[in-house]
C-alpha positions in Angstrom: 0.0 0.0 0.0 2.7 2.5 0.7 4.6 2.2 -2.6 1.7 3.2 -4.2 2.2 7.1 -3.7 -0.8 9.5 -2.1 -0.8 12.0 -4.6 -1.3 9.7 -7.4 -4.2 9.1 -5.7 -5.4 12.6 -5.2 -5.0 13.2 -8.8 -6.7 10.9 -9.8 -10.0 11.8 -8.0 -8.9 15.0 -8.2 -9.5 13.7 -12.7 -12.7 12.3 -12.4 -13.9 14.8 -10.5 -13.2 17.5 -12.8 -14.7 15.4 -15.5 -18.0 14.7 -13.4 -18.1 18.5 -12.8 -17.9 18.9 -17.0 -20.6 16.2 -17.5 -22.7 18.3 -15.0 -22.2 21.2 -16.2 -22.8 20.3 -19.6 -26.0 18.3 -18.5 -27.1 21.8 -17.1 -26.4 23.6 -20.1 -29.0 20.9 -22.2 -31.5 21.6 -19.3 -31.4 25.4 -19.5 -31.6 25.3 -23.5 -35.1 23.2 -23.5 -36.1 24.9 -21.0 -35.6 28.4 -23.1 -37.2 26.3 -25.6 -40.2 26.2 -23.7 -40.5 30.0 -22.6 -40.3 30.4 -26.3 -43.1 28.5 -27.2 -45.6 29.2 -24.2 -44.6 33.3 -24.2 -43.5 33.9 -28.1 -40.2 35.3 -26.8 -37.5 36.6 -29.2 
C-alpha cells in the first residue's frame, strides 16, 4: 500500500472529479436550452 504514492491518488479523483463537474455542467447547459425552448413556445419570446 505505501509504494503506491498518495498524490497519485489525489490526482486521480482529483481527474474524475473534474470530468464529473464537466458532465454536469454540460448536462445543465442541455436543461437550460429546453427549458428556453419552452419559454419560447408558451410566451413567443425573441
Amino acid at each position: 500500500f505505501m509504494e503506491f504514492p498518495a498524490w497519485t491518488v489525489l490526482y486521480e479523483c482529483h481527474v474524475i472529479g473534474l470530468r464529473g463537474v464537466h458532465l454536469n455542467f454540460r448536462i445543465i447547459l442541455k436543461n437550460l436550452e429546453s427549458f428556453y425552448m419552452l419559454l419560447h413556445k408558451v410566451y413567443g419570446l425573441k
